[in-house]
N, C-alpha and C positions, 0 to 999 in steps of 0.2 A: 753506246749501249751494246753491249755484247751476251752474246746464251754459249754456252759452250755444254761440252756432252763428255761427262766422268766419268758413267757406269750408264746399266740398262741399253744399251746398244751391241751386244754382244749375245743378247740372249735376253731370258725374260729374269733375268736378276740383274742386281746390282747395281738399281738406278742412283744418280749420282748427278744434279744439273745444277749449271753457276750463272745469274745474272749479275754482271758488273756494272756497275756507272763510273767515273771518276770519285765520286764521290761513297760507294757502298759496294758491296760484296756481299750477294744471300745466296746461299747451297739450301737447293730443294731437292732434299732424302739427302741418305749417303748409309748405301745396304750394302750388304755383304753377297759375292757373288757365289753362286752355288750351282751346283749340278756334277760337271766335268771338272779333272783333275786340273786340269788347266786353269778353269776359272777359278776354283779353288786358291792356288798361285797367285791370281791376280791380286786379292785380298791383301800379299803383303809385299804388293808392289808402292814406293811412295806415291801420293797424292801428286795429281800433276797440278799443284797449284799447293802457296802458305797456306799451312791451315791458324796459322798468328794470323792474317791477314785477312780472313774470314771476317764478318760483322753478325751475321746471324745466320743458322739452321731451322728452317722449315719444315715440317717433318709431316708427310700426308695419311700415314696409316704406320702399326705397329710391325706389319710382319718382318723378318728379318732381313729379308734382302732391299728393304728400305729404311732399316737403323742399324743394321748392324755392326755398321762402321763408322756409326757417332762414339762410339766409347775411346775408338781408336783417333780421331779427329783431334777429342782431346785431350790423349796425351798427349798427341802432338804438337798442344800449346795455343788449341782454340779456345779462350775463356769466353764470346761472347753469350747472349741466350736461344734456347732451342726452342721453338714453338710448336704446340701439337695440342689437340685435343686433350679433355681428362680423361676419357677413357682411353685414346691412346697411350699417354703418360704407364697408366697403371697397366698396360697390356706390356707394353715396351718394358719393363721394370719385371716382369717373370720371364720374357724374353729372352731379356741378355744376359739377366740373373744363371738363367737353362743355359745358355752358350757357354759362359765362362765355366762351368760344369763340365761340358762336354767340350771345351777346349784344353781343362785339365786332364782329363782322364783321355783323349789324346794323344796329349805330351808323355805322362805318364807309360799309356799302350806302345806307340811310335815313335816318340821321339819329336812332337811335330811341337811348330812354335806357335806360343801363346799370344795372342794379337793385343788382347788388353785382360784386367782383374778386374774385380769386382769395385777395387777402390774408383778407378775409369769410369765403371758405371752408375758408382755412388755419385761420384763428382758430376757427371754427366746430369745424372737427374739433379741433381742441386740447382743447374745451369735452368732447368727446364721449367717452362711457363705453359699452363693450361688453360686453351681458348677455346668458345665457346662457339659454336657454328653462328654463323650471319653480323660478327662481330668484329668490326674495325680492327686491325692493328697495325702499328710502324714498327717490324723488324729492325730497319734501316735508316739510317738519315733518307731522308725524298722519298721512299719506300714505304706503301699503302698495301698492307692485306687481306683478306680473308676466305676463313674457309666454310665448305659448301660442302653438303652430304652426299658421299658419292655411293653410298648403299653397297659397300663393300666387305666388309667387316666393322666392328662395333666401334666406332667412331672414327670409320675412316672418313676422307675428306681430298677434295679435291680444292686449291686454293687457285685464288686469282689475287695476281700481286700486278700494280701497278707503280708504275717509273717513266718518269720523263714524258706524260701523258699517252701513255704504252701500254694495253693491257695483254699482260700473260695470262695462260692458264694453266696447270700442273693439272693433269688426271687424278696421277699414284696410281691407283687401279679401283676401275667402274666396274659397281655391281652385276650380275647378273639379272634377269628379268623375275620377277616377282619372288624373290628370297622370303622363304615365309617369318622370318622374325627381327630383318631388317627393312625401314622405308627404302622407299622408291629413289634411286638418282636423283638428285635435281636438276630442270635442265639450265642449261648456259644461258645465262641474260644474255650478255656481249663478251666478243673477245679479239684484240687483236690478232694475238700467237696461241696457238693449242700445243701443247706437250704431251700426247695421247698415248695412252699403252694399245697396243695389237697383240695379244695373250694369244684370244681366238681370231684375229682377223683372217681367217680362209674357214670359217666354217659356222656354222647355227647349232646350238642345244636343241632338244627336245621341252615338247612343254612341259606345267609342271607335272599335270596328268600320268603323263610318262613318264615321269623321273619317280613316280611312287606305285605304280604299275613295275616297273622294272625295279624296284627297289623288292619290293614281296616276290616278285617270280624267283631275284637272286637267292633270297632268304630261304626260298620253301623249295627252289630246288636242293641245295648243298646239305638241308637239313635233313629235309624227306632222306637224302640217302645215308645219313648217320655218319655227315663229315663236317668240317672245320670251315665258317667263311669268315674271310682276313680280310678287314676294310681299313687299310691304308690313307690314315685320314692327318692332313693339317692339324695342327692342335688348334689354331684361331680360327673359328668360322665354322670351316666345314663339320670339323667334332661336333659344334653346336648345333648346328643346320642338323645332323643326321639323327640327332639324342630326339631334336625335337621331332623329325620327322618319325620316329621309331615311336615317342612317347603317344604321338596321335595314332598310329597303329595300335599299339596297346588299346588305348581310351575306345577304339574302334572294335576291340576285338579280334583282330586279323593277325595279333604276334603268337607262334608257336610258344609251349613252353619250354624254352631251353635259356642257359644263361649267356647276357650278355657282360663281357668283359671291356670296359674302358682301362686299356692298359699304357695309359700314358699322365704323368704326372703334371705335366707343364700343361695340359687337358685341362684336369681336372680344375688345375687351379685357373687356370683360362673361365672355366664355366660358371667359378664363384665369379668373377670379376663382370662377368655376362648378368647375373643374376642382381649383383650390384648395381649395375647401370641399367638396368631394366626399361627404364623409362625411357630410352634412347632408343630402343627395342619396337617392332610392330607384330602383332600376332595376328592369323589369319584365321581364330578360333578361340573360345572364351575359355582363356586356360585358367582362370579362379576355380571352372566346374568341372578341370579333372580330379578324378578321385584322389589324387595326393596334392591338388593346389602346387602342382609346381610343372616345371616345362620343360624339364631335362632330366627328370627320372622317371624311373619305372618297377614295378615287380620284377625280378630278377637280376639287373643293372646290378654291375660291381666293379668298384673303381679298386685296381690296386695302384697306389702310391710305393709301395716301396717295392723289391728288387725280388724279395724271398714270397711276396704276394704276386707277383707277376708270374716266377717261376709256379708256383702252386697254382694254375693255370693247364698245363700238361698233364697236374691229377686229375682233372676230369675228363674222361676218356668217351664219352658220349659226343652226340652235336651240341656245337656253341656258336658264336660271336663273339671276335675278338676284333673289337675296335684299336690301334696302333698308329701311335709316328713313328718314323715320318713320313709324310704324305708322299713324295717323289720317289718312299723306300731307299733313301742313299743313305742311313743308319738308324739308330735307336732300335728299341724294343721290337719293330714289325719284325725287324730283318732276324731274329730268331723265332717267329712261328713264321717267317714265311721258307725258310731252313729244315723247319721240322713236317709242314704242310706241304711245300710245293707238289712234292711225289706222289702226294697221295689223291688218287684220279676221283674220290667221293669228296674231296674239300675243292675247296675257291677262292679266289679272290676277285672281290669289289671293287673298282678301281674309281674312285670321285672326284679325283682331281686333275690339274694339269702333270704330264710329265715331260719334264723337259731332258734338253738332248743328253747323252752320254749317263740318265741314270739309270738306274736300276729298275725304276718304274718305268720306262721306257722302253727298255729291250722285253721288257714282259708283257708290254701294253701292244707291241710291235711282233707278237707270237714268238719270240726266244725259244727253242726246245729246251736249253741250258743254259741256266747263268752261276756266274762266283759268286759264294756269300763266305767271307770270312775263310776266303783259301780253298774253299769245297766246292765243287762240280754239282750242281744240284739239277736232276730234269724234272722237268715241270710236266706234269701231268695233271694238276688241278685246273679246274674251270676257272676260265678267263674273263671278269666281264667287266662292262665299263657304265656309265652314268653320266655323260656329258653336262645334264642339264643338273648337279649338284655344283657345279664349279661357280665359284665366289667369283667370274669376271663375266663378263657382257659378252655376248658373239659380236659376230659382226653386224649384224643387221641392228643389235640394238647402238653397238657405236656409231652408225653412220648416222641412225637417228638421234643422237644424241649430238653428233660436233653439226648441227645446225641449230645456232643458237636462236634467242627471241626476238634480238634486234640486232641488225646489221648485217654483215661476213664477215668469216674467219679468214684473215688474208694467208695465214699461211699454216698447214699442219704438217708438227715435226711428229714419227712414226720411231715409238720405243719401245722398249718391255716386249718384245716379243721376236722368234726364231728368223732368223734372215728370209728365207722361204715366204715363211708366212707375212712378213710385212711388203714385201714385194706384191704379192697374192692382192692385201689389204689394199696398197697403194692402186690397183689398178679398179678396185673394187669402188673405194672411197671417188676415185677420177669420175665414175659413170653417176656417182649420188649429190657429190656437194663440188660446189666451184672452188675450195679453196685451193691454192698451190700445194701439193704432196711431197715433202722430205724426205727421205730416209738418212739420219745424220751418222757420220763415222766415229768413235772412239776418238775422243779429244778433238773434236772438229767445233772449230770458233766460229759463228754468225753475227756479223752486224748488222743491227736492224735498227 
């Protein structure tokens, strides 16, 4: 039996894990790495392993740096099937649809190479089977799986695959502590092996208390002074998370009048896709009895979908809210109000997510005087501010309580998904909570267990 380590070890992208037996081959994720120019790179480095040779694709959640690189797989000539949730299915499927977009335009702009089309992803999803949480399945020859609600994003999932009387466990990535429109984690029955993300493992959110406390001071300061706040948001999840948390402000009476902008398309249709699976959904408030019967709009709320309505954004010269990807700020739509905004000392920006190393959200979250947008020197002079506790992953304190499972011990956890630093931090943290053995694995580093 062997585990070996593709991606997610370098950073908090591009998780990529292989269980082999003599007899099967299953890849759990295979994302696209993102942040640093560098990691970037890595993307179209070969697979250090046949992707013919593959049996089956596991797939624990939709965001891209844990699909982004099934399209690529198989051109590579992986015909077997891909396994994932139906919500994730339909999330993954505007995903990649948006990448091949902005891989063409690009190529187009720079020059840069195209990793797969849309045909890649047609195919891909052909390949692709939707399962059901708490629900058997055999990937593989000898190969038992299923997956378990990791309260992540809308159907994400953490899977337990069993081989050779061995059980693993895939994270993908664990929810944050009380997400108001997703359930709870579930925790771990039993496990022999963990494959745990450390996102946040050196630090704690704030409650939710805080995080809507700190979300109206943000709003009512930048606005009070008649400027601009830029909230730099994931299109899966977080968008979600914030529309509703904005929507019960409204329903509350606590939102100013000014207009909010959702100015991000692959959003937008994210939020249908939300709205469709609803059932999958948990609400911490009887959203039949807001006044529009819905959970992610509001009086003022304006989505532009296309390029010449985003631009038409700038004709409002008053205060706003301009909701934008991408969340890290490493392109898309932000990076022109954040271009047009930074300078100006009465606007802000909101910061809700993780920013990882080498991006742009990063050096701005780390006080930057100046950063490059697009070849231009831009200083920042707008307000800074950040929201720990909106982030779609678990701190640490709620993973240590989570990798003690309901029966047994976890003989061994391997320590992914997250900054060299921090899983170090994590490892020493995790030492003082739970007995199991602490990994941290190296890029293509093979385990026999």
């Amino acid at each position: 039996m062997k585990l070996s380590f593709h991606g997610g070890v370098r950073g908090v992208t591009g998780s990529c894990f292989l269980l082999e037996t003599e007899k099967s081959k299953v890849l759990i994720d295979c994302g696209m790495h993102q942040g640093e120019r560098e990691s970037k790179e890595w993307n179209f480095d070969d697979f250090n392993f046949d992707p013919k040779a593959i049996d089956a694709v596991v797939v624990t959640h939709a965001h891209y740096d844990h699909t982004g690189r099934v399209p690529l797989l198989v051109k590579k000539g992986f015909t077997g099937k891909i396994f994932m949730t139906a919500p994730t299915k339909a999330l993954s499927e505007i995903i990649l649809e948006d990448a091949v977009h902005v891989m063409a335009e690009n190529a187009k702009r720079n020059g840069d190479e195209v990793l797969f089309d849309l045909t890649d992803v047609t195919k891909m999803l052909s390949q692709t089977v939707g399962i059901n949480y708490h629900t058997k399945f055999s990937p593989a020859t000898g190969v038992s799986a299923m997956f378990h609600d990791a309260g992540h994003i809308l159907g994400s999932a953490f899977v337990t695959i069993e081989i050779e009387n061995k059980k693993f466990l895939f994270s993908g990535d664990i929810g944050n502590q009380e997400i108001p429109i997703l359930p709870e984690t579930e925790k771990i029955q039993s496990a022999d092996f963990v494959i745990a993300e450390s996102t946040y493992g050196n630090r704690d959110h704030e409650s939710t208390d805080q995080r809507k406390k700190k979300l109206i001071l943000a709003i009512t300061q930048v606005i009070n002074r008649g400027g601009t706040l830029i909230i730099p948001a994931f299109s899966i999840e977080r968008t979600q998370e914030l529309l509703y948390e904005i929507d019960g402000l409204v329903d509350e009476g606590l939102m100013l009048e000014v207009p909010i902008y959702l100015d991000s398309p692959l959003a937008i249709k994210a939020t249908e896709i939300y709205r469709h699976y609803k059932h999958y959904l948990r609400f911490d408030r009887p959203i039949l009895k807001s006044p529009d019967h819905d959970f992610f709009t509001f009086p003022r709320l304006k989505e532009t979908l296309n390029v010449d309505a985003s631009k038409a954004i700038n004709d409002h010269h008053g205060p706003k809210i301009i909701i934008a990807g991408s969340g890290m700020m490493t392109g898309g739509r932000v990076m022109h109000h954040l271009k047009r905004y930074l300078s100006d000392k009465k606007s802000g920006v909101l910061i809700i997510g993780y920013q990882g190393e080498g991006t742009l959200g990063r050096k701005i979250f780390n006080g930057a005087k100046t950063v490059d947008i697009h070849g231009d020197e831009i200083e920042i002079h707008a307000q800074i501010s950040a929201i720990g506790a909106f982030s779609a992953h678990a701190d640490r304190n709620k993973m240590a309580h989570w990798l003690v499972p309901v029966e047994g011990e976890i003989k061994k956890v391997f320590l992914v998904h997250g900054d060299q630093d921090v899983k170090i931090d994590f490892k020493k943290f995790l030492q003082k909570k739970i007995k199991s053995e602490i990994i941290i694995p190296e890029f293509w580093q093979v385990f026999e267990l």
